[in-house]
N, C-alpha and C positions, 0 to 999 in steps of 0.2 A: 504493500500500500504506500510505501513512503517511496517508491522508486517511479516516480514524476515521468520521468523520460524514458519507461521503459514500453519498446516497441514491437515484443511480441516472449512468449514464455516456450521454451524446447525442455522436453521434457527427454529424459536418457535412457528411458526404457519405452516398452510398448502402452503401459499404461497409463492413464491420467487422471484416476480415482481421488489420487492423492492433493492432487493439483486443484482440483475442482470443489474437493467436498465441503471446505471454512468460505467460498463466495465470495473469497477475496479478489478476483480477477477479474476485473471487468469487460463485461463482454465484448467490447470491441478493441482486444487484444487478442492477435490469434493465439492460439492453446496447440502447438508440431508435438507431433509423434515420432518415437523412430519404430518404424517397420521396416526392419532387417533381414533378408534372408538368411543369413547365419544365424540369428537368434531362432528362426523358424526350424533351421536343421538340428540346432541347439536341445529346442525342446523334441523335436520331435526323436530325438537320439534316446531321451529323457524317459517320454513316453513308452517308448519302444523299450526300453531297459527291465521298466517298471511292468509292463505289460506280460514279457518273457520270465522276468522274476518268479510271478504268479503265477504261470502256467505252467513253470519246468520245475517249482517248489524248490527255489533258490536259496530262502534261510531254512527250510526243513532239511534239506539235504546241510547245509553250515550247522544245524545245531546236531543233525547224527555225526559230522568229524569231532564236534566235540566232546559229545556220549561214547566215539568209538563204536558209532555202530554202523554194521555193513549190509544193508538191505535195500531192497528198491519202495519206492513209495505209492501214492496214488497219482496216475499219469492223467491231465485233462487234454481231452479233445479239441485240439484247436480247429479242426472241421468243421464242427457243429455249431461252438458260442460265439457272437456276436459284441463287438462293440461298438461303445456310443460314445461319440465327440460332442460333447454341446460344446458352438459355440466353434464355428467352422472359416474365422475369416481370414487374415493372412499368416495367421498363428497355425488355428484349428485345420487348415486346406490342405498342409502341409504334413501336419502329423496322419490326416484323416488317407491320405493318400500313399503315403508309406508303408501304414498299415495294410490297406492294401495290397499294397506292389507285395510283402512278407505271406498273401496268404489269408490276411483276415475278412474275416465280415464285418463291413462296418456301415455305419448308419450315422449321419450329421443332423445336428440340428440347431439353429439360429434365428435371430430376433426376426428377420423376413430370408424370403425364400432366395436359398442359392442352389446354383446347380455344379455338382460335379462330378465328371465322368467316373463311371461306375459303382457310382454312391449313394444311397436312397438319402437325398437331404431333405428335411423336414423343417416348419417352424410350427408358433400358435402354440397355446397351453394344452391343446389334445394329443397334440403330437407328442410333447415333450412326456405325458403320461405314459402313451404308447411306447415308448422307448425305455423308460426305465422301469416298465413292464416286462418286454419282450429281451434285452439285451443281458449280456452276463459281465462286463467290465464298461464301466463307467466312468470317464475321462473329462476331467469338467476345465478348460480352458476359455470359459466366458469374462468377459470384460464384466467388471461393476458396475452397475450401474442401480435405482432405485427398484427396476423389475427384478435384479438378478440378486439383490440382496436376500438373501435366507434362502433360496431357492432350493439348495438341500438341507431341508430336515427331516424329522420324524415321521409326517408323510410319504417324503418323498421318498426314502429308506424305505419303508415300509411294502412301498406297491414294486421294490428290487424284488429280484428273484432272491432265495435265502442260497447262502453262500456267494455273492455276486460278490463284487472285486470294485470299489473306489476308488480311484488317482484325481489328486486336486492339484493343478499348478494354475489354476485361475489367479483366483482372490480367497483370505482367507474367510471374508463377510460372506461371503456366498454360501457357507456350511454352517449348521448350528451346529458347533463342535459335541455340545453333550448328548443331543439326538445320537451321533455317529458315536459316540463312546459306549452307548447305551448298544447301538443294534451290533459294535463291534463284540461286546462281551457277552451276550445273548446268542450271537454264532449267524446269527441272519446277514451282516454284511463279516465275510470269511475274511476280507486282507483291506487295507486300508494303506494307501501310499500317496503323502502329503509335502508338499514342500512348500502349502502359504497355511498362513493363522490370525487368526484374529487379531491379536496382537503378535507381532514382531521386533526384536528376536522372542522367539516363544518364550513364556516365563519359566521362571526355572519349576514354578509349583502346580503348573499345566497336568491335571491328571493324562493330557496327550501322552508324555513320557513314557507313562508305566503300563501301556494297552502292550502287549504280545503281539497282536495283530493289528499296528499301526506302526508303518516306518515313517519316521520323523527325516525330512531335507530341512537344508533351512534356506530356503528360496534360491536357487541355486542352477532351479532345472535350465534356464536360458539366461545366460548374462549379455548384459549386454558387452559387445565389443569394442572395443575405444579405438582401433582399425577401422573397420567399417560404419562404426555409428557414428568417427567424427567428418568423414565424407557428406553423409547427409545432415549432419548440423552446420558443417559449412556451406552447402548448398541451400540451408533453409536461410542461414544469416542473409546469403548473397541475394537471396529473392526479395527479403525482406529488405535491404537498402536501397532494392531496384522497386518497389511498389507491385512487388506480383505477389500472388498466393502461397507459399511454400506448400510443397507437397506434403503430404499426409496429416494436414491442417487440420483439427478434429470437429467436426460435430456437435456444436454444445447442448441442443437438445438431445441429443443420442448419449452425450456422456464419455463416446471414443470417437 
C-alpha cells in the first residue's frame, strides 16, 4: 500500500492466492503469473512419483527391509483404476497427460470445460461428484480460489471409493485436514500424499505428523526455477514499461 509508484505485482510461482487474499492490491495493477513449463514437468515428475508409490506399495515394501522380512505383498491393478486431476490447466494438462502416455486412466476436471486428447475432461459440481465416485486416486492441483476452498472434506471423502488414494499439491485450504485425518485412520481413504497445509511450514503439533498413512512434503513438488522463471519476469517487466499486457496477467475475478 505505501508503494505509490508501483506499476504492476509478479508473483514467482504459479499461484496468487497469497497475493490477493488481504485486498491490498488495487485492481488496476496487473497481478503476472509465472506459468512455467518446467514447473509443469516438475510437478508432474511429483505426481507421477507419488502415484507409483501407491500402486507398487513403496513404504510397505521400506518398512519389511526394516522388519527383515522377505515376502511379496498385495499387487494393485493398474489396468482397471482410474485417476482424477481436478483442476487441468497449464499445471493439471501436463501431469493429466503423462499419466496417460504411463498407461493410466485418467479423467480431468475444471472450473469450465477443457478439452484434451484422450481425456474425458469434465466441469460443474455433478461432475466433480461423478468423479470422486467413480475414480480410485485422486490428485487435486486446483488453484484457490472462494469455490475451491474446503472443496475436500468429509463429504467429499466420503462418496471416495474406500481404500482410494489422495495426493494434494494444490493448496492447503482446499482440504479440511481433520475430515482426511479422520477417513485416513478409519481405513476409507488407504494412502494420503501431501505437500501443501493449511498452514505452512506445517506446525510442529499438526496431528498430520503422526497418520501412518499420510506422507508429509513440505511444498516442494514444483519449484519454481530462477533459470526459467527469471526469463518471463523479465519479459513481463519489459511489457510493462512498453504499455502492453504481460502474459499470463491473471484474472481477478477468476482468482488465477
Amino acid at each position: 500500500k505505501k508503494l505509490n509508484n508501483l506499476k504492476a505485482l509478479i508473483s514467482l510461482g504459479q499461484g496468487v492466492d497469497h497475493i490477493l487474499k488481504d485486498n491490498i492490491i488495487d485492481q488496476y495493477i496487473p497481478v503476472v503469473r509465472i506459468v512455467d513449463p518446467f514447473m509443469a514437468k516438475s510437478m508432474s515428475h511429483w505426481v507421477i512419483l507419488s502415484v507409483l508409490n501407491f500402486i507398487r506399495d513403496t513404504f510397505g515394501y521400506y518398512n519389511q527391509q526394516k522388519n527383515k522380512i522377505y515376502k511379496p505383498r498385495k499387487e494393485i491393478n493398474f489396468t482397471t483404476l482410474k485417476i482424477a486431476v481436478y483442476g487441468i490447466g497449464a499445471i493439471g494438462s501436463v501431469v493429466a497427460k503423462d499419466l496417460k502416455q504411463l498407461g493410466f486412466k485418467v479423467e480431468g476436471w475444471s472450473r469450465s470445460q477443457k478439452h484434451i486428447s484422450g481425456i474425458n475432461c469434465y466441469y460443474g459440481k455433478n461432475k466433480f461428484k461423478d468423479m470422486l465416485k467413480t475414480c480410485d486416486i485422486h490428485v487435486c492441483l486446483l488453484p484457490l480460489t472462494t469455490e475451491t476452498n474446503n472443496i475436500f472434506n468429509n463429504s467429499s471423502f466420503q462418496i471416495m471409493k474406500k481404500g482410494s488414494c489422495f495426493i494434494n499439491a494444490g493448496r492447503g485450504e482446499q482440504v479440511i485436514e481433520e475430515h482426511l485425518i479422520e477417513k485416513c485412520m478409519s481405513g476409507h481413504i488407504s494412502s494420503a500424499i501431501l505437500d501443501v497445509y493449511r498452514s505452512e511450514p506445517l506446525l510442529e503439533n499438526s496431528n498430520l505428523w503422526e497418520q501412518k498413512n499420510i506422507k508429509i512434503w513440505p511444498h516442494v513438488a514444483a519449484e519454481t526455477n530462477p533459470e526459467t522463471a527469471a526469463k518471463q519476469i523479465a519479459n513481463a517487466i519489459k511489457c510493462i514499461e512498453n504499455g502492453k499486457k504481460p502474459p499470463n496477467t491473471i484474472k481477478r475475478r477468476l482468482g488465477y
